[in-house]
C-alpha atoms as an extended CHARMM CRD file, in Angstrom:
* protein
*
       125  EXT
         1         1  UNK       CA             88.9650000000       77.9450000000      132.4950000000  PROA      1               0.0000000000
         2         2  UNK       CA             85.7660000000       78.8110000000      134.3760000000  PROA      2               0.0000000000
         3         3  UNK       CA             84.8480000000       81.4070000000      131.7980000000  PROA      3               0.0000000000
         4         4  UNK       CA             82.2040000000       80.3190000000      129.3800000000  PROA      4               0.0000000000
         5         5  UNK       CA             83.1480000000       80.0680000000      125.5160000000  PROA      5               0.0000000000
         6         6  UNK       CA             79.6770000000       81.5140000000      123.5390000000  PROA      6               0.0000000000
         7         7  UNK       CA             81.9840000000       82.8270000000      120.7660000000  PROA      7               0.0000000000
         8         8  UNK       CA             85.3300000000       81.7810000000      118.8850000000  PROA      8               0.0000000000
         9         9  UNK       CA             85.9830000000       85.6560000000      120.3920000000  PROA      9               0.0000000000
        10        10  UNK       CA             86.2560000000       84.5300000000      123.7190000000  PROA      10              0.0000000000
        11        11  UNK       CA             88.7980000000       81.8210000000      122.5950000000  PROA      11              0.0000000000
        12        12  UNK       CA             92.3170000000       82.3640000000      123.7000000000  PROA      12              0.0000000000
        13        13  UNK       CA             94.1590000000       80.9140000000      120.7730000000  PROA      13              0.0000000000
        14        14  UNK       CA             91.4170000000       83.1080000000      118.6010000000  PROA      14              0.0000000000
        15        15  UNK       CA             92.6240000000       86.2740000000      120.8440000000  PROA      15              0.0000000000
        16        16  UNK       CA             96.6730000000       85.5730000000      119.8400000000  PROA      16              0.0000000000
        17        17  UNK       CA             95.7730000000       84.4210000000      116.4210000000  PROA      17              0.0000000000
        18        18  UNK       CA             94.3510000000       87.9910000000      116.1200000000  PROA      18              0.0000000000
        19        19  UNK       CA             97.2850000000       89.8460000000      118.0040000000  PROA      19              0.0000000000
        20        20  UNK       CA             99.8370000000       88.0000000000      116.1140000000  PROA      20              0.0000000000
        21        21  UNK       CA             98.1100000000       89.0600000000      112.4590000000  PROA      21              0.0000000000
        22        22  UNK       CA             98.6410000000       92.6900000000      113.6730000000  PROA      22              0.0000000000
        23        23  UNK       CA            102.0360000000       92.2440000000      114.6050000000  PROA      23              0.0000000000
        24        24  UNK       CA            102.9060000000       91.0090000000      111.2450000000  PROA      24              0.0000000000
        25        25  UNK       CA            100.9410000000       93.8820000000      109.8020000000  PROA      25              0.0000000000
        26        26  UNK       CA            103.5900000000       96.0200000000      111.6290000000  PROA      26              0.0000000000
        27        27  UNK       CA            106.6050000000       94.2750000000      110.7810000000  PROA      27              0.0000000000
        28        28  UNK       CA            105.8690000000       94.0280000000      107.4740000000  PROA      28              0.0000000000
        29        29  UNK       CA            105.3100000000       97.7560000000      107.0170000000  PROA      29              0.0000000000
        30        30  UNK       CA            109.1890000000       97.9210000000      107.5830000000  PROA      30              0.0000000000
        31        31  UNK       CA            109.5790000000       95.7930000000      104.2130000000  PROA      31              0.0000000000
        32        32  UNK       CA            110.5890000000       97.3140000000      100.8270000000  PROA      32              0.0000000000
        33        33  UNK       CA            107.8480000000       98.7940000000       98.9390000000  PROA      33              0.0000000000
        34        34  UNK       CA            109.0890000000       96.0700000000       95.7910000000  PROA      34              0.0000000000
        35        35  UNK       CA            107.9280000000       93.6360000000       98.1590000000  PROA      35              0.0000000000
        36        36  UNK       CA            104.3080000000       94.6230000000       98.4120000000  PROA      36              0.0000000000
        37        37  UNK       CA            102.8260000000       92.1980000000       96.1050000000  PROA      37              0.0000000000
        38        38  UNK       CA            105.2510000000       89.2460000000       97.5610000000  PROA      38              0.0000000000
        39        39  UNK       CA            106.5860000000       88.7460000000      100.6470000000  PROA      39              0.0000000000
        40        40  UNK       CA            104.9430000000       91.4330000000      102.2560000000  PROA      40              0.0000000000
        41        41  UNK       CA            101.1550000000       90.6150000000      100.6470000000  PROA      41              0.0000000000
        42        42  UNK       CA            102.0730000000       86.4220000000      101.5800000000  PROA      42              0.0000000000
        43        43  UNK       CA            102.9380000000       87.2160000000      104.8950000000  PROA      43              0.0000000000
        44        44  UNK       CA             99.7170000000       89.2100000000      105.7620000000  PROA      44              0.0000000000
        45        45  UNK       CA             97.8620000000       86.6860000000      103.7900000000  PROA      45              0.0000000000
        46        46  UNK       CA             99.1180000000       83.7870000000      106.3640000000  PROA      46              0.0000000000
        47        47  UNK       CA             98.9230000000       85.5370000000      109.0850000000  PROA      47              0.0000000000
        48        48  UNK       CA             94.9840000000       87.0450000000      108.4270000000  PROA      48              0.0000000000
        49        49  UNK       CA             93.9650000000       83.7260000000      107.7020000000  PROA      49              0.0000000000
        50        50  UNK       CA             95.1670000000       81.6300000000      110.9640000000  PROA      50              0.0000000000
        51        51  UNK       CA             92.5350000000       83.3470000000      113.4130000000  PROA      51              0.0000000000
        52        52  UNK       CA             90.5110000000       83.4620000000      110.5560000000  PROA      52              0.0000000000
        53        53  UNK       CA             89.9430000000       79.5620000000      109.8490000000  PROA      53              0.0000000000
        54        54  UNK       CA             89.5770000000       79.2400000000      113.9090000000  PROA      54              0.0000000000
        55        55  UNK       CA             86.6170000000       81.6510000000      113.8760000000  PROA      55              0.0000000000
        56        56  UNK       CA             85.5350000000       79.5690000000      110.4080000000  PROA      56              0.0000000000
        57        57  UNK       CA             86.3020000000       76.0680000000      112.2710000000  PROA      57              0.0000000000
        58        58  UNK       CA             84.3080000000       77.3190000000      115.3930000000  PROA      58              0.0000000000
        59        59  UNK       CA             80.8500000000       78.2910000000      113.4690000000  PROA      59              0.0000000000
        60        60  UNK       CA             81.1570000000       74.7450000000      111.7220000000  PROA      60              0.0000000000
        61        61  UNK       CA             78.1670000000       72.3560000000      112.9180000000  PROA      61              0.0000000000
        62        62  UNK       CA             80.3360000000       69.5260000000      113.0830000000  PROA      62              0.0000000000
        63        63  UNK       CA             83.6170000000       68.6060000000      115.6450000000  PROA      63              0.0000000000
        64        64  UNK       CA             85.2120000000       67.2200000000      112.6570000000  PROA      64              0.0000000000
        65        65  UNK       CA             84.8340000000       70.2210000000      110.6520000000  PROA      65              0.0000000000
        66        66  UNK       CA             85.9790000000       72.6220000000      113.0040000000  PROA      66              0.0000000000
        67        67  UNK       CA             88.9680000000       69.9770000000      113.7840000000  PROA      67              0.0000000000
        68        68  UNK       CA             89.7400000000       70.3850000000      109.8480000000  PROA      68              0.0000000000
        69        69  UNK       CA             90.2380000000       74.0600000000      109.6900000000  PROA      69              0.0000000000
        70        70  UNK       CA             92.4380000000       74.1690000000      113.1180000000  PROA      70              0.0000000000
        71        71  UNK       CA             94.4530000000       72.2630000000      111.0290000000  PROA      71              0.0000000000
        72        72  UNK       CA             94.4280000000       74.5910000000      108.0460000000  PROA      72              0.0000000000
        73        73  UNK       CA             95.4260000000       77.2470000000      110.5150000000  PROA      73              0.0000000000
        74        74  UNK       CA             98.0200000000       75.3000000000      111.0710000000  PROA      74              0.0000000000
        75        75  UNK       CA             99.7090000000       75.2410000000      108.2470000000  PROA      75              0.0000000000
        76        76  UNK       CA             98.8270000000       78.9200000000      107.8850000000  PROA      76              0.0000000000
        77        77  UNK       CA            101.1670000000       79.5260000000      111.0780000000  PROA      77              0.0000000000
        78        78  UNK       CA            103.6320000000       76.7350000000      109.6050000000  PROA      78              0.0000000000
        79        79  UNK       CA            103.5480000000       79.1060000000      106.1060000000  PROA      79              0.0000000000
        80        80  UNK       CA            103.8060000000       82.7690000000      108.1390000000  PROA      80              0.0000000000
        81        81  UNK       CA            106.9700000000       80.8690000000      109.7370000000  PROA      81              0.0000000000
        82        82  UNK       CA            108.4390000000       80.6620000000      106.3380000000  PROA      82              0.0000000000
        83        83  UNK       CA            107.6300000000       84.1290000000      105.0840000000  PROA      83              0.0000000000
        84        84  UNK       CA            109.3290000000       85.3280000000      108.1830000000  PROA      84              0.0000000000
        85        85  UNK       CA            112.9340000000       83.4890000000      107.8880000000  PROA      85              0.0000000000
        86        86  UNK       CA            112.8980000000       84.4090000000      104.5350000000  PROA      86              0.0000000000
        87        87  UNK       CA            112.5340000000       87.8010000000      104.9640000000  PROA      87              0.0000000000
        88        88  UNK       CA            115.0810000000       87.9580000000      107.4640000000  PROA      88              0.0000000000
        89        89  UNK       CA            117.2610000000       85.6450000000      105.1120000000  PROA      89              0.0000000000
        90        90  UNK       CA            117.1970000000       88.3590000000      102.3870000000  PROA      90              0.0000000000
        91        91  UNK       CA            117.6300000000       91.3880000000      104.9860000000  PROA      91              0.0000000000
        92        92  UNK       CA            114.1110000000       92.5370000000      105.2620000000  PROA      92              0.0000000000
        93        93  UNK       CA            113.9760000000       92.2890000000      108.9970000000  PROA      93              0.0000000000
        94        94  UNK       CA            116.1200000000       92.0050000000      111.9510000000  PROA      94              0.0000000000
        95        95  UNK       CA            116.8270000000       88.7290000000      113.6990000000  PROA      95              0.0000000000
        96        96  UNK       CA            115.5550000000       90.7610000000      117.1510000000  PROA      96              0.0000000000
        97        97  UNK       CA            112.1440000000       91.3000000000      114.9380000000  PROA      97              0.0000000000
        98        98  UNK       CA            111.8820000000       87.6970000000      113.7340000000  PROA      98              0.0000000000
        99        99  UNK       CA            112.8150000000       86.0120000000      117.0230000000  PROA      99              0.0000000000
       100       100  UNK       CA            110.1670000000       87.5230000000      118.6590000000  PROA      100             0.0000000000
       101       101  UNK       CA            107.6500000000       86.8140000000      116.2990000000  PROA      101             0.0000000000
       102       102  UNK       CA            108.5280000000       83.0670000000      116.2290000000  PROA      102             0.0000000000
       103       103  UNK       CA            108.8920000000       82.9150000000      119.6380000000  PROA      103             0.0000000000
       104       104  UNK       CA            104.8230000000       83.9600000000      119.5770000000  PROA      104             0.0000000000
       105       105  UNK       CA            103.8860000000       81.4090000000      116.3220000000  PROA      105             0.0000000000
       106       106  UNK       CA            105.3760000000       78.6310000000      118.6350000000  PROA      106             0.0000000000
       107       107  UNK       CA            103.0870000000       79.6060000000      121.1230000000  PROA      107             0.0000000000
       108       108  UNK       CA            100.4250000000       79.6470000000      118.8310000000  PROA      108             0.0000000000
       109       109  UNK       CA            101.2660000000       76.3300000000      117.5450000000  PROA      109             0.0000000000
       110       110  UNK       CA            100.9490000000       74.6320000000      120.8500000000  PROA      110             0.0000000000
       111       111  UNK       CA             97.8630000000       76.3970000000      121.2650000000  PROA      111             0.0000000000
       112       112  UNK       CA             96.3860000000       75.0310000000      118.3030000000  PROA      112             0.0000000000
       113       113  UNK       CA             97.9660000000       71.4260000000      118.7510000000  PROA      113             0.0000000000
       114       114  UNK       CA             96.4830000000       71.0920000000      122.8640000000  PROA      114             0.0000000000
       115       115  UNK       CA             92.3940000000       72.5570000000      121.4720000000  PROA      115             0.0000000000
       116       116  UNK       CA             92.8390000000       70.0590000000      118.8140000000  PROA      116             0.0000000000
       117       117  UNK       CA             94.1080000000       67.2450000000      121.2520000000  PROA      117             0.0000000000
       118       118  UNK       CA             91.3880000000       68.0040000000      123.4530000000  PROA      118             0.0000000000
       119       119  UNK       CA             88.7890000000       68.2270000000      120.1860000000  PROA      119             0.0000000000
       120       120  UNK       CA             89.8550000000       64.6570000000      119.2210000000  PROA      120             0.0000000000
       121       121  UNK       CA             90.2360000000       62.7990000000      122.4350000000  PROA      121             0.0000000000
       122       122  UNK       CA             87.5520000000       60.0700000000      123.0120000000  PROA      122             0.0000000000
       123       123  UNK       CA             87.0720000000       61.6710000000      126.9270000000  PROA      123             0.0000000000
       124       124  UNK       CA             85.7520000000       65.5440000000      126.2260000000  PROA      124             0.0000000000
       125       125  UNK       CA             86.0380000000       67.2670000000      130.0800000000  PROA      125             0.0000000000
Protein backbone atom coordinates (compact mmCIF):
# COMPACT_ATOMS: atom_id res chain seq x y z
CA UNK A 1 0.00 0.00 0.00
CA UNK A 2 2.98 2.37 -0.18
CA UNK A 3 2.15 3.29 -3.74
CA UNK A 4 0.48 6.61 -4.14
CA UNK A 5 -3.22 6.72 -5.62
CA UNK A 6 -3.20 10.15 -8.12
CA UNK A 7 -5.75 8.36 -10.36
CA UNK A 8 -8.85 5.89 -10.01
CA UNK A 9 -6.16 4.04 -12.67
CA UNK A 10 -3.88 3.23 -10.11
CA UNK A 11 -6.77 1.70 -8.02
CA UNK A 12 -6.73 -2.01 -7.67
CA UNK A 13 -10.41 -2.71 -7.59
CA UNK A 14 -10.48 -0.08 -10.77
CA UNK A 15 -7.63 -2.47 -12.42
CA UNK A 16 -10.07 -5.89 -11.90
CA UNK A 17 -13.17 -3.96 -12.55
CA UNK A 18 -11.49 -3.34 -15.96
CA UNK A 19 -10.05 -6.98 -16.47
CA UNK A 20 -13.24 -8.51 -15.49
CA UNK A 21 -15.36 -6.23 -18.27
CA UNK A 22 -12.99 -7.84 -20.86
CA UNK A 23 -13.46 -11.17 -19.74
CA UNK A 24 -17.11 -10.90 -20.13
CA UNK A 25 -16.52 -9.33 -23.50
CA UNK A 26 -14.92 -12.75 -24.31
CA UNK A 27 -17.33 -15.00 -22.89
CA UNK A 28 -20.01 -13.45 -24.27
CA UNK A 29 -18.68 -13.64 -27.82
CA UNK A 30 -19.36 -17.48 -27.36
CA UNK A 31 -23.24 -16.55 -27.01
CA UNK A 32 -25.81 -17.02 -29.83
CA UNK A 33 -25.94 -14.30 -32.25
CA UNK A 34 -30.15 -14.10 -31.20
CA UNK A 35 -28.77 -13.04 -28.06
CA UNK A 36 -26.99 -9.90 -29.13
CA UNK A 37 -29.50 -7.40 -28.19
CA UNK A 38 -30.25 -9.39 -24.70
CA UNK A 39 -28.25 -11.29 -22.71
CA UNK A 40 -25.24 -10.73 -24.48
CA UNK A 41 -25.75 -6.58 -24.84
CA UNK A 42 -26.99 -6.74 -20.63
CA UNK A 43 -24.11 -8.54 -19.72
CA UNK A 44 -21.52 -6.15 -21.36
CA UNK A 45 -23.66 -3.36 -20.21
CA UNK A 46 -23.07 -4.52 -16.35
CA UNK A 47 -19.96 -5.39 -16.65
CA UNK A 48 -18.64 -1.85 -18.64
CA UNK A 49 -20.32 0.03 -16.14
CA UNK A 50 -18.79 -1.43 -12.67
CA UNK A 51 -15.15 0.07 -13.28
CA UNK A 52 -16.90 2.65 -14.89
CA UNK A 53 -18.94 4.23 -11.83
CA UNK A 54 -15.50 3.66 -9.69
CA UNK A 55 -13.58 5.92 -12.10
CA UNK A 56 -17.06 8.25 -11.96
CA UNK A 57 -17.17 7.86 -7.95
CA UNK A 58 -13.36 8.70 -7.78
CA UNK A 59 -13.49 12.22 -9.84
CA UNK A 60 -16.55 13.14 -7.49
CA UNK A 61 -15.58 16.20 -5.09
CA UNK A 62 -17.30 14.75 -2.33
CA UNK A 63 -16.54 11.23 -0.04
CA UNK A 64 -20.17 10.76 -0.06
CA UNK A 65 -20.51 10.94 -3.67
CA UNK A 66 -17.87 8.75 -4.60
CA UNK A 67 -19.26 6.33 -1.64
CA UNK A 68 -22.69 6.47 -3.75
CA UNK A 69 -21.45 5.22 -7.02
CA UNK A 70 -19.19 2.28 -5.34
CA UNK A 71 -22.40 1.31 -4.44
CA UNK A 72 -23.97 1.54 -7.88
CA UNK A 73 -21.08 -0.59 -8.99
CA UNK A 74 -22.24 -2.74 -6.79
CA UNK A 75 -25.20 -3.64 -7.89
CA UNK A 76 -23.70 -3.54 -11.38
CA UNK A 77 -21.47 -6.66 -10.23
CA UNK A 78 -24.67 -8.00 -8.23
CA UNK A 79 -26.64 -7.60 -11.95
CA UNK A 80 -23.47 -9.16 -14.22
CA UNK A 81 -23.90 -12.11 -11.52
CA UNK A 82 -27.35 -12.62 -12.78
CA UNK A 83 -26.72 -12.32 -16.49
CA UNK A 84 -24.12 -14.95 -15.96
CA UNK A 85 -26.29 -17.87 -14.16
CA UNK A 86 -28.75 -17.23 -16.53
CA UNK A 87 -26.86 -17.74 -19.35
CA UNK A 88 -25.47 -20.79 -18.11
CA UNK A 89 -29.13 -21.76 -16.96
CA UNK A 90 -30.31 -21.64 -20.62
CA UNK A 91 -26.97 -23.36 -22.05
CA UNK A 92 -25.14 -20.36 -23.25
CA UNK A 93 -22.02 -21.09 -21.31
CA UNK A 94 -20.30 -23.76 -19.50
CA UNK A 95 -20.39 -24.13 -15.74
CA UNK A 96 -16.20 -24.22 -16.05
CA UNK A 97 -16.78 -20.58 -17.85
CA UNK A 98 -19.22 -19.24 -15.26
CA UNK A 99 -17.41 -20.54 -12.16
CA UNK A 100 -14.55 -18.78 -12.97
CA UNK A 101 -16.06 -15.67 -13.66
CA UNK A 102 -17.95 -15.65 -10.31
CA UNK A 103 -15.23 -16.79 -8.57
CA UNK A 104 -13.55 -13.17 -9.88
CA UNK A 105 -17.09 -10.92 -9.22
CA UNK A 106 -16.74 -12.27 -5.57
CA UNK A 107 -13.49 -10.93 -5.48
CA UNK A 108 -14.58 -7.87 -6.81
CA UNK A 109 -17.32 -7.61 -4.41
CA UNK A 110 -15.11 -7.74 -1.41
CA UNK A 111 -13.04 -5.32 -3.05
CA UNK A 112 -15.66 -2.90 -3.34
CA UNK A 113 -17.28 -3.70 0.18
CA UNK A 114 -13.45 -3.23 2.25
CA UNK A 115 -12.72 0.65 -0.05
CA UNK A 116 -16.17 1.43 0.96
CA UNK A 117 -15.66 0.27 4.69
CA UNK A 118 -12.61 2.13 4.79
CA UNK A 119 -14.47 5.33 2.85
CA UNK A 120 -17.12 5.35 5.65
CA UNK A 121 -15.27 4.62 8.81
CA UNK A 122 -15.06 7.62 11.25
CA UNK A 123 -10.91 6.77 11.61
CA UNK A 124 -9.48 7.32 7.75
CA UNK A 125 -5.56 5.73 8.04
Amino acid sequence: MGESVRSYRDLEVWKRAMDLAVTTYELTREFPREEQFGLTSQARRAATSIAANIAEGYGRATRPAYVSFLRIAQGSLKELETHILIAQRVGHCTSASTDALLSRTDELGRMLRDLIVRLTSPKRA
